[in-house]
C-alpha positions as CSV (number, residue, x, y, z in Angstrom):
1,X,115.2,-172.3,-132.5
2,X,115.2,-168.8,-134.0
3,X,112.7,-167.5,-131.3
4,X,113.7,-165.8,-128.4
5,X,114.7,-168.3,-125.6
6,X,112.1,-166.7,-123.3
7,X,109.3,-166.2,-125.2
8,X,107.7,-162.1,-124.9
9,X,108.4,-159.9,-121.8
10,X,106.0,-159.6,-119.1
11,X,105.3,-155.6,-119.9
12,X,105.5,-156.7,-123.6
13,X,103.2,-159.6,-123.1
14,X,100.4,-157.7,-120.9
15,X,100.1,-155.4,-124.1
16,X,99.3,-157.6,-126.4
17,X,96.5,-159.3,-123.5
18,X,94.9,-155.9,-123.5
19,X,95.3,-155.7,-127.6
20,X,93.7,-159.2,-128.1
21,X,91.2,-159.6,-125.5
22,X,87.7,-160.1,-127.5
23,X,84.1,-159.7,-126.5
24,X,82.3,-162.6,-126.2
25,X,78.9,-162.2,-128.8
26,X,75.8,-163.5,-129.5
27,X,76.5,-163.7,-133.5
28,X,80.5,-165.0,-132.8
29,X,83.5,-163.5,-134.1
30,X,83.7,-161.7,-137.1
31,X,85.7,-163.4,-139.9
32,X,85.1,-166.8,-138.0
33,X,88.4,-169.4,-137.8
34,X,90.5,-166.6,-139.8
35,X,89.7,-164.0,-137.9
36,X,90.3,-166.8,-134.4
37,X,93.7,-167.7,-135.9
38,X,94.8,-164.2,-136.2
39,X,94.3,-163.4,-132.9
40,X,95.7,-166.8,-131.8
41,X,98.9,-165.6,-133.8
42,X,99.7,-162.6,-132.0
43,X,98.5,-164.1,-128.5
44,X,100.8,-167.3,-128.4
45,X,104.3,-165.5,-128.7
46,X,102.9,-163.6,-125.5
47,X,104.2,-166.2,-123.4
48,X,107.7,-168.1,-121.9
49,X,108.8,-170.7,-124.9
50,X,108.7,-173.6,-122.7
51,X,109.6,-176.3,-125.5
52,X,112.0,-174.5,-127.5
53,X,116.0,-175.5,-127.2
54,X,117.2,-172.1,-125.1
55,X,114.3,-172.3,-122.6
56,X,116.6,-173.7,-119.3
57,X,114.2,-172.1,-116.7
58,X,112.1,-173.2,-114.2
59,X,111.2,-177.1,-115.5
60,X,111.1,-176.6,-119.3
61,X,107.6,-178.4,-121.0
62,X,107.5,-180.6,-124.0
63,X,105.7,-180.5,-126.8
64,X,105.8,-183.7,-128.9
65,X,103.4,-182.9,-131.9
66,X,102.7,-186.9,-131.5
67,X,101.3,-185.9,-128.4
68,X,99.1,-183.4,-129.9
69,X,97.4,-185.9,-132.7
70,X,96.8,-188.0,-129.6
71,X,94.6,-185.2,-127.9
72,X,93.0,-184.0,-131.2
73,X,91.9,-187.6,-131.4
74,X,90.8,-188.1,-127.9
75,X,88.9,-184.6,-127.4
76,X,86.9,-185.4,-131.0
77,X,86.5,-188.6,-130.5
78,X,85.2,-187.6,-126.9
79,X,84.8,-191.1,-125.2
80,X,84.0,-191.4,-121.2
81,X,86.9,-193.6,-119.7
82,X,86.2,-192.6,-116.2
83,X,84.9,-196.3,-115.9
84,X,85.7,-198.8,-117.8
85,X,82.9,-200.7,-119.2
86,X,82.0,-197.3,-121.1
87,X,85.4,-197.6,-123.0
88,X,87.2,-201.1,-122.0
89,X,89.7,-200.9,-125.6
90,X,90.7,-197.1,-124.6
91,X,91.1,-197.9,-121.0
92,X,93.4,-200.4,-121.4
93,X,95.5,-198.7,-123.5
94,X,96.1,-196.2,-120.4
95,X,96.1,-199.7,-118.4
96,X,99.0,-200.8,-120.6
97,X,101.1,-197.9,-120.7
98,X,100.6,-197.4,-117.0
99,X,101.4,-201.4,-116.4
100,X,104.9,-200.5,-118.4
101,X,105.8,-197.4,-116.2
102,X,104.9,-199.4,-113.1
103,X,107.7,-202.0,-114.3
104,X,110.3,-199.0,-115.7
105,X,110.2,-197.7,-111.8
106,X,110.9,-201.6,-110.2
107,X,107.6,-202.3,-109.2
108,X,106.1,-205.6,-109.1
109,X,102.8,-207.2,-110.4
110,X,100.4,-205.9,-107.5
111,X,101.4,-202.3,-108.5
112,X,99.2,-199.5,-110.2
113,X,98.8,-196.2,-111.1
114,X,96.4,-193.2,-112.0
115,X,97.2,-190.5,-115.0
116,X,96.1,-187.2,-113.5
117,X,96.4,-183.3,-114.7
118,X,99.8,-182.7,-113.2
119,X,102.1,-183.5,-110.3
120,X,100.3,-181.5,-107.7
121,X,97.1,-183.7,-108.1
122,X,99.4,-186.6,-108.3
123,X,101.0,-186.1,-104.8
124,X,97.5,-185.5,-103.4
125,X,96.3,-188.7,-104.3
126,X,99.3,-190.6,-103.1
127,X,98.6,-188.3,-99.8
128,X,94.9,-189.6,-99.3
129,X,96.1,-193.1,-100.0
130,X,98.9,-193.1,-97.8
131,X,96.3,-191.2,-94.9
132,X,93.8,-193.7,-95.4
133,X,96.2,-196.5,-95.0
134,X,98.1,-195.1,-91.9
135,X,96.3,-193.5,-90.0
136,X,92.8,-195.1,-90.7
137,X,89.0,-193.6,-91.7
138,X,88.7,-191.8,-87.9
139,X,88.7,-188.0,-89.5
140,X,91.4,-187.1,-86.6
141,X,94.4,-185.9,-88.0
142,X,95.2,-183.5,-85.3
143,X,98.2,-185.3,-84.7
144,X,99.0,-186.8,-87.8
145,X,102.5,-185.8,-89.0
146,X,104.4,-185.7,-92.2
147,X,107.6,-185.3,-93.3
148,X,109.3,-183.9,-95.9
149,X,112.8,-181.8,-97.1
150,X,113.4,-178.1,-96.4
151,X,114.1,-178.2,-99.9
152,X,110.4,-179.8,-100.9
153,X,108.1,-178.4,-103.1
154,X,105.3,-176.4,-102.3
155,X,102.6,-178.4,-103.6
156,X,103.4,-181.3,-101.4
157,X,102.4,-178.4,-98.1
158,X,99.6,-177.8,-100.1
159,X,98.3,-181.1,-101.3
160,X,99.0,-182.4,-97.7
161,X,96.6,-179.7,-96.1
162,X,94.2,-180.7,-99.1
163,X,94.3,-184.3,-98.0
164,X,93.0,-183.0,-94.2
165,X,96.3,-182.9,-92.5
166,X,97.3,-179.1,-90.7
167,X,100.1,-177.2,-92.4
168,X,101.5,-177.3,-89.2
169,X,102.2,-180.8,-88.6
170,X,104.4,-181.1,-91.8
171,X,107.5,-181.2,-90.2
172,X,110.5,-180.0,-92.6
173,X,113.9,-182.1,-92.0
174,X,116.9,-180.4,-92.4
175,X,119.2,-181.6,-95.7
176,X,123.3,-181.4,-96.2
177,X,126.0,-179.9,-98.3
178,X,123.8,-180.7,-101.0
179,X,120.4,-180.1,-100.1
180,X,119.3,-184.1,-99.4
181,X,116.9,-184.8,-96.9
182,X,119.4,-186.5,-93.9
183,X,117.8,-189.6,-93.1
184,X,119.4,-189.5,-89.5
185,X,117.6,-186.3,-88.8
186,X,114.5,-187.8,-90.0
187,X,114.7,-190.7,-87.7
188,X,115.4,-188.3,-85.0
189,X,112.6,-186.6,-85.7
190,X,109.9,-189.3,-85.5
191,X,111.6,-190.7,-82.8
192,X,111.2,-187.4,-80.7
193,X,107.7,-187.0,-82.3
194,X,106.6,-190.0,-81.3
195,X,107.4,-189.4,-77.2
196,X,105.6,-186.3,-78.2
197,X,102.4,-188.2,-78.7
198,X,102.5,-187.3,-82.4
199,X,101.4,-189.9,-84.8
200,X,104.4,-189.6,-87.5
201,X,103.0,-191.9,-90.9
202,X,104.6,-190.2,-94.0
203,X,107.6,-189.6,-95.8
204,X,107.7,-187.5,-98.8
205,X,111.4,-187.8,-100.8
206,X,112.3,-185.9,-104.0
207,X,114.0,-187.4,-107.0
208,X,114.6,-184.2,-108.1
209,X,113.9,-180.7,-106.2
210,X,112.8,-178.0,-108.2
211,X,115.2,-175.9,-106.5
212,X,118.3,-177.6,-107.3
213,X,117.6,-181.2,-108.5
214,X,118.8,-183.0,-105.4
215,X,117.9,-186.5,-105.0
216,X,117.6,-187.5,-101.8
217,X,119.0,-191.0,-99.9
218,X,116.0,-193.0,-101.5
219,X,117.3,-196.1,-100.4
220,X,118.9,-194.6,-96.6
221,X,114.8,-192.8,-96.4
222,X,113.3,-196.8,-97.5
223,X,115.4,-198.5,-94.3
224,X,114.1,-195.5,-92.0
225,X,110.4,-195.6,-93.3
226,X,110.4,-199.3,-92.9
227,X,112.1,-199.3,-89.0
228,X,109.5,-196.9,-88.6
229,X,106.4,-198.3,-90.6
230,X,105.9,-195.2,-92.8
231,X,104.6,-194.3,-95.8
232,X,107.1,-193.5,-98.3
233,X,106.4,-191.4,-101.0
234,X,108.8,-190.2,-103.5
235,X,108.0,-186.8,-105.4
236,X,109.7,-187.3,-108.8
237,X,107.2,-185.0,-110.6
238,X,110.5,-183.3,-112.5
239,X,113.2,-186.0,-112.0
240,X,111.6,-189.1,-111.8
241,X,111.8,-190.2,-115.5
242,X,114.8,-190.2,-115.7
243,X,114.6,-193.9,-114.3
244,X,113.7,-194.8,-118.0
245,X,117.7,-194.6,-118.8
246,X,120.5,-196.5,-117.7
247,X,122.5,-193.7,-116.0
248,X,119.2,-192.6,-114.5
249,X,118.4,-195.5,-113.0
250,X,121.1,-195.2,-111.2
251,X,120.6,-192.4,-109.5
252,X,117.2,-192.9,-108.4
253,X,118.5,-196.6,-107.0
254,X,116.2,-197.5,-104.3
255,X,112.9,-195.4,-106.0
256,X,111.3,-199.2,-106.3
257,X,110.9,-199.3,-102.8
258,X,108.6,-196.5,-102.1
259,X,105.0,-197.1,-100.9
260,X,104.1,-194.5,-104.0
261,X,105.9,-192.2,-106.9
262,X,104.8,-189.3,-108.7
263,X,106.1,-188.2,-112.2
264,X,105.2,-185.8,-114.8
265,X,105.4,-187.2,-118.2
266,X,104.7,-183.3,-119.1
267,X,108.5,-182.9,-118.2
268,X,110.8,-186.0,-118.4
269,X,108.3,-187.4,-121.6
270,X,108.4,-184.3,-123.2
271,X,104.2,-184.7,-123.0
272,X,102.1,-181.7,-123.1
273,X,100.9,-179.7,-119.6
274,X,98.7,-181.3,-118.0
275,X,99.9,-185.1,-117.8
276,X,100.9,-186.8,-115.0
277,X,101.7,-189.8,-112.9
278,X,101.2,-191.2,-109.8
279,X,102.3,-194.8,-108.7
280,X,101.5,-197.2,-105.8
281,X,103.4,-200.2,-105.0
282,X,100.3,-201.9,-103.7
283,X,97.3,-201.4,-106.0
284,X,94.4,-202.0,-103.2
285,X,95.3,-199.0,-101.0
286,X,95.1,-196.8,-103.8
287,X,91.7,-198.2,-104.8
288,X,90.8,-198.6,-101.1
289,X,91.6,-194.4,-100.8
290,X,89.7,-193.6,-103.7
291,X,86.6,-196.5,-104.8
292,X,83.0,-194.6,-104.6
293,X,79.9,-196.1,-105.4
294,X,76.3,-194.7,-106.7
295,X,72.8,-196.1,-107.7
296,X,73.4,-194.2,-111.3
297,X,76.4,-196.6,-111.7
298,X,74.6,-200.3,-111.2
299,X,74.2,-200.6,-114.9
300,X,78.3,-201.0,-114.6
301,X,78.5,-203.5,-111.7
302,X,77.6,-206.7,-113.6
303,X,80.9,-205.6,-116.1
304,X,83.3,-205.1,-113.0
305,X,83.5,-208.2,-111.9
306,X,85.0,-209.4,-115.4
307,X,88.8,-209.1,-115.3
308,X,88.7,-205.8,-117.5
309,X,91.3,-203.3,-116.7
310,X,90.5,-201.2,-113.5
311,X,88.5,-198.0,-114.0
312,X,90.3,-194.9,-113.3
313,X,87.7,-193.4,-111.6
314,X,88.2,-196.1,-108.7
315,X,91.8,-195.2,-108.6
316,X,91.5,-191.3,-108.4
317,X,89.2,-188.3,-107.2
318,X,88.3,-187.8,-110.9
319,X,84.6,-189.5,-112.6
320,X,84.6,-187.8,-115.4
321,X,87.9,-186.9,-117.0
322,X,89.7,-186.6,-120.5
323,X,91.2,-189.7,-122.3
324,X,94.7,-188.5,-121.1
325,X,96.3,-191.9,-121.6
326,X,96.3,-191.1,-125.2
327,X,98.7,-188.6,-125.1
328,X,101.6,-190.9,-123.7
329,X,100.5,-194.5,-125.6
330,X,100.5,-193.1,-129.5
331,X,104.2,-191.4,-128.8
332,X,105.3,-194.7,-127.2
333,X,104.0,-196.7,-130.2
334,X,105.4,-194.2,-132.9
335,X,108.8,-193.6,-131.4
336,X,109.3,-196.7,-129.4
337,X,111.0,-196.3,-125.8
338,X,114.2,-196.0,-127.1
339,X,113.5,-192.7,-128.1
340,X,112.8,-191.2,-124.8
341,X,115.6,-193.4,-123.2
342,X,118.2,-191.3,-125.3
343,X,116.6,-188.5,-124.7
344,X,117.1,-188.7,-121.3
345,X,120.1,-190.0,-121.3
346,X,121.3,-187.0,-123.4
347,X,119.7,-184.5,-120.8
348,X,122.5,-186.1,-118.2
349,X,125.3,-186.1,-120.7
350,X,124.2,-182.0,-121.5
351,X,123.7,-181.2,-117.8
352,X,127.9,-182.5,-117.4
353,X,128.8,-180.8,-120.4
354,X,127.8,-177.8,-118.6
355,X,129.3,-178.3,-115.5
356,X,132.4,-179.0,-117.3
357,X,132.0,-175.3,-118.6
358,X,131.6,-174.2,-115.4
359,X,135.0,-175.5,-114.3
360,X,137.1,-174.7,-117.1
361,X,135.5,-171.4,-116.8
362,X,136.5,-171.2,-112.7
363,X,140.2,-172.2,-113.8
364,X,140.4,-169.9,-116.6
365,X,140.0,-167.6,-113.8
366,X,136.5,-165.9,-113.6
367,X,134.5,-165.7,-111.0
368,X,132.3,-168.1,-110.8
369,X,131.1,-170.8,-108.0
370,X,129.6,-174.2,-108.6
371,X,126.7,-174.7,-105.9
372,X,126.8,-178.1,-106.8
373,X,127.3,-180.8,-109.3
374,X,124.1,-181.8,-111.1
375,X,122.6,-184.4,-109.5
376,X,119.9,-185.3,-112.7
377,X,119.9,-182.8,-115.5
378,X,119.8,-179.1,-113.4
379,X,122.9,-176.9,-113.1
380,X,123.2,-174.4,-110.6
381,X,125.7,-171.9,-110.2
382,X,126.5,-168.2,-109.2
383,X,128.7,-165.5,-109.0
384,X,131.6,-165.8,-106.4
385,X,131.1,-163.5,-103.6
386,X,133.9,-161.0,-103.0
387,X,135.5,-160.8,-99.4
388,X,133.4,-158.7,-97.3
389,X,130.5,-158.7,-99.5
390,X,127.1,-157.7,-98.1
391,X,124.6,-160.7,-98.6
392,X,122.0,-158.2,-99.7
393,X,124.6,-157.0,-102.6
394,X,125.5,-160.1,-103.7
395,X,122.1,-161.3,-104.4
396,X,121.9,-158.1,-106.6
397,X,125.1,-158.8,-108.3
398,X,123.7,-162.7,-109.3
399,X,120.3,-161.1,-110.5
400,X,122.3,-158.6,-112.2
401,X,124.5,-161.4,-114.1
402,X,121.0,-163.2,-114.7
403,X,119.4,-160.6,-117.0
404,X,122.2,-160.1,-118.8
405,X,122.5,-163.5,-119.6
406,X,118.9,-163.3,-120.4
407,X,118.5,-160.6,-122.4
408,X,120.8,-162.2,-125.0
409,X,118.2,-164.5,-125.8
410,X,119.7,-167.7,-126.4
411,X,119.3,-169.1,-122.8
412,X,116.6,-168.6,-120.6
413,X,117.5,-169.4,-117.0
414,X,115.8,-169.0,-113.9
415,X,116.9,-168.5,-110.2
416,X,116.0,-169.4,-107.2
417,X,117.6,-169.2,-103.0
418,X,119.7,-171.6,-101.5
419,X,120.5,-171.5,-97.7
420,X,124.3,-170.9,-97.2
421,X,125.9,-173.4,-94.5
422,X,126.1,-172.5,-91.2
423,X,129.7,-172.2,-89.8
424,X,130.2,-173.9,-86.4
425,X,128.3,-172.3,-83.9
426,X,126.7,-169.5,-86.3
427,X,123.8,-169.9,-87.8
428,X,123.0,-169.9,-91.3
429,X,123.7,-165.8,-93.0
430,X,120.6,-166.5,-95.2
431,X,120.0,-167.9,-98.5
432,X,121.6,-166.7,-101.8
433,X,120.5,-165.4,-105.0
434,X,121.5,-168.8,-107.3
435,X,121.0,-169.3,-110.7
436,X,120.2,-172.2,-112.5
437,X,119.5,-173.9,-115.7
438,X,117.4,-177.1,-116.2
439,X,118.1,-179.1,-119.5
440,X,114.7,-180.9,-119.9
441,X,113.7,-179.9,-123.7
442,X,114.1,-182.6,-126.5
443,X,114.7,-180.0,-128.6
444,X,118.3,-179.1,-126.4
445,X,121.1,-179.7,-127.5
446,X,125.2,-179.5,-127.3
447,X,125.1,-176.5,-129.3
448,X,122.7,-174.6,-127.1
449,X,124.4,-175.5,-123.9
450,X,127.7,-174.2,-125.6
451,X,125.8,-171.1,-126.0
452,X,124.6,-170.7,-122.7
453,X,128.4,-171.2,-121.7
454,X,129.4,-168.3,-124.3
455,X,126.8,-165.5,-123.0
456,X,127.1,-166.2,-119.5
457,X,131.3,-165.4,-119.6
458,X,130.8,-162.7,-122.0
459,X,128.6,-161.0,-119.3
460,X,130.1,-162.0,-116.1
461,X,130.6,-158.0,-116.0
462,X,128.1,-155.4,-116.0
C-alpha cells in the first residue's frame, strides 16, 4: 500500500533496464542467487503495480501468494498433463475446478472447458470451435462473417484472423447511449449479409468491454443468434467472473446461453498473468475443433477409453503445456469460494461508491461528467466540456486532469476514447479523451476509492 500506485515511470523505468541488463556467461553470475536477487530488487519496482490497492488502470492483475505456492509446486514438480494418462490425479484436479466454473456460469452436464495462457488464446479457441462447427472443414472462409461490438476488443479481430477468417469480414455493429452492441442492428446486419451471399456464423458479446465495462443484451444477442443459427460467443475475459456473486449474476443474466465464454481468472480471481478460461456449452465441438492424433501417442490410446477426465490437449491447440490448473484449485481449497464471491461483490459495491462520488461531486458544483454508470466494477468519467470548446482542447484538458491525478500517487487510472453521440442528422464530432478507473484488486478498498475521490477534486484545476 505504501508504494506508488503506478509502479516507476516509463523514462525512470528504461534506466534502470539499461542499469540491470546482464551478460549472459559461460561461468554464471558473479555472487550467484545474491547477486540474482539484487538485481531482481532494483528490476521489479521498474514496472506498473498491477496488484497493489491504488492501481485502477487498465484491468488491474492479482496476485494471490496462494496462487504462487501453487506454481512453485507445479513448475518443481514438473508433471506433463497435456494428456491425461501421464498425470490422471493432476488432471482432474483442473477437470474439477473447470467442471465447477462450467456450473457457476449456468451450464449444464455436457459442458467443458480448457485453461489457457490468457484471454486472447481463450477467444481463439472458442473461434476455431465455433468455425469448425459452422461453417464446416472446407478451408473457404472467403465469405465467412463475424460479428462483434464497435466497442470490442482487439484480440477478438486478431484471434478471428488467426482462426483463418479475413479482418475484413468482421463486421462491427454499432452500440447505444451506453456502448452495448444493439441486437436490432445486428439482426439487420445478417439479414442484409445474408442477401449479400455472405455466410454470417458468429457472434462475439462482451460481459465487460475494456473500454468502458459495458455488458451487452446477452440475453436480447441469445434470441438473435438462435433465429439466426449463430454461434454465440461471449468475451468475459475482464467481466465475466463476476457471475460468481449474487449481484453479478445478475447482470450477466442470459451468459448461460452462449455457445462459448471466455474469462480470465488472472483478473476477476485475482490469479496470476497468464490464466485463463474458455467455456463451451457443448463439450464435443470443442474437442471436435481441437482432437489430433499421432503414432508417438498409441501407448495412450488403451487408457482413453477409460472414463478418466478428458485430456487438455484434445480440448486446445496446446500438447505440452504447464500444470496451470494448479494455480486456481489450491486458492479455491484454502479460501473456499466464498472468498472470491465477496470479493467480487465488494468490487460492485466500490465501483457505486465511486459513482456516488462522482455525483455528489457534480452537485457540489464541479465540473465533472459521468459517461456512464458502472455497468460491473469500471467507472468512467471526464471533465465537462465548456461551451464552444474545441474537441481537440478538450481531450487536452481530460489528459491534463489525468496526470495530475496521477502524479499524486494514490490512484493510477487510465484513459481511453469514447465516440460522442451523433445529434440528428450530424454525424458523430469524434471520440473524447475519457478517463476511467477499474476496481479489480483484492487488495482495494473503501479507503482507496475515497482517495481517488480526494485527488481527483483537489486537481480538477491546473
Amino acid at each position: 500500500p505504501s508504494l506508488p500506485a503506478q509502479g516507476m515511470s516509463s523514462e525512470a523505468a528504461l534506466a534502470v533496464a539499461e542499469r540491470t541488463s546482464t551478460a549472459i556467461t559461460e561461468g554464471g553470475l558473479p555472487g550467484g542467487l545474491d547477486a540474482a536477487l539484487e538485481i531482481l530488487a532494483e528490476a521489479l519496482p521498474a514496472s506498473f503495480n498491477t496488484y497493489g490497492p491504488g492501481y485502477l488502470a487498465y484491468i488491474p492483475g492479482g496476485g494471490l501468494v496462494s496462487a504462487a505456492i501453487a506454481d512453485l509446486v507445479a513448475d518443481v514438480t514438473n508433471r506433463f498433463t497435456g494428456i491425461t494418462p501421464a498425470a490422471p490425479a493432476l488432471v482432474r484436479l483442473e477437470a474439477d475446478v473447470l467442471r465447477f466454473l462450467c456450473e457457476a456460469f449456468g451450464y449444464g452436464a455436457g459442458a467443458y472447458g480448457l485453461l489457457t495462457p490468457g484471454g486472447s488464446t481463450a477467444n481463439f479457441s472458442g473461434f476455431v470451435a465455433a468455425r469448425v462447427d459452422r461453417l464446416g472443414e472446407d478451408g473457404d472462409f472467403r465469405h465467412a462473417l463475424a460479428y462483434s461490438s464497435d466497442q470490442a476488443h482487439h484480440s477478438v479481430t486478431k484471434s478471428l484472423a488467426l482462426a483463418g477468417i479475413p479482418r475484413a469480414n468482421v463486421r462491427s455493429v454499432p452500440t447505444d447511449s451506453r456502448f452495448r452492441m444493439r441486437p436490432e442492428a445486428l439482426a439487420e446486419m445478417v439479414a442484409a449479409d445474408r442477401a449479400e451471399g455472405g455466410r454470417p456464423f458468429l457472434v462475439v458479446a462482451a460481459a465487460g468491454t475494456t473500454n468502458s465495462g459495458a455488458v451487452d443484451p446477452l440475453a436480447a444477442l441469445a434470441e438473435v443468434c438462435e433465429a439466426e443459427s449463430l454461434w454465440l460467443h461471449v468475451d468475459g475475459a475482464y467481466g465475466g467472473a463476476f457471475v460468481l456473486c449474487e449481484e453479478g449474476r445478475r447482470r450477466l443474466a442470459g451468459i448461460e446461453r452462449a455457445d462459448s465464454i471466455v474469462f480470465d481468472p488472472h483478473k476477476g480471481m485475482f490469479l496470476p498473468y497468464g490464466t485463463g478460461c474458455l467455456l463451451v456449452k457443448d463439450a464435443r465441438k470443442l474437442h471436435r475443433a481441437h482432437h489430433g492424433a499421432g503414432a508417438y501417442l498409441q501407448d495412450f490410446e488403451s487408457f482413453e477409453r477409460r472414463g478418466e477426465a478428458p485430456s487438455p490437449a484434445d480440448y486446445g491447440p496446446e500438447l505440452s503445456r504447464d500444470f496451470r490448473g494448479l494455480r486456481l484449485w489450491l486458492p479455491l481449497m484454502l479460501h473456499g469460494v466464498e472468498a472470491f464471491r465477496a470479493a467480487l461483490a465488494e468490487k460492485l459495491a466500490l465501483a457505486e461508491r465511486l459513482h456516488q462520488g462522482w455525483l455528489r461531486a457534480i452537485d457540489e458544483g464541479h465540473a465533472i461528467e459521468i459517461v456512464d454508470a458502472p455497468q460491473l466494477s469500471l467507472s468512467t468519467f471526464r471533465l465537462r466540456r465548456d461551451a464552444s470548446e474545441p474537441l481537440e482542447a478538450w481531450n487536452a484538458r481530460n489528459a491534463a486532469w489525468l496526470q495530475r491525478i496521477n502524479a499524486r500517487g494514490r490512484a493510477y487510472l487510465s484513459s481511453t476514447r469514447l465516440p460522442l453521440p451523433a445529434h440528428g442528422d450530424q454525424a458523430s464530432e469524434g471520440e473524447a479523451t475519457t478517463l476511467r478507473a477499474c476496481v479489480l484488486s483484492f487488495r482495494t478498498h473503501a479507503a482507496r476509492i475515497d482517495a481517488l475521490l480526494e485527488d481527483a477534486i483537489a486537481t480538477l484545476e491546473a
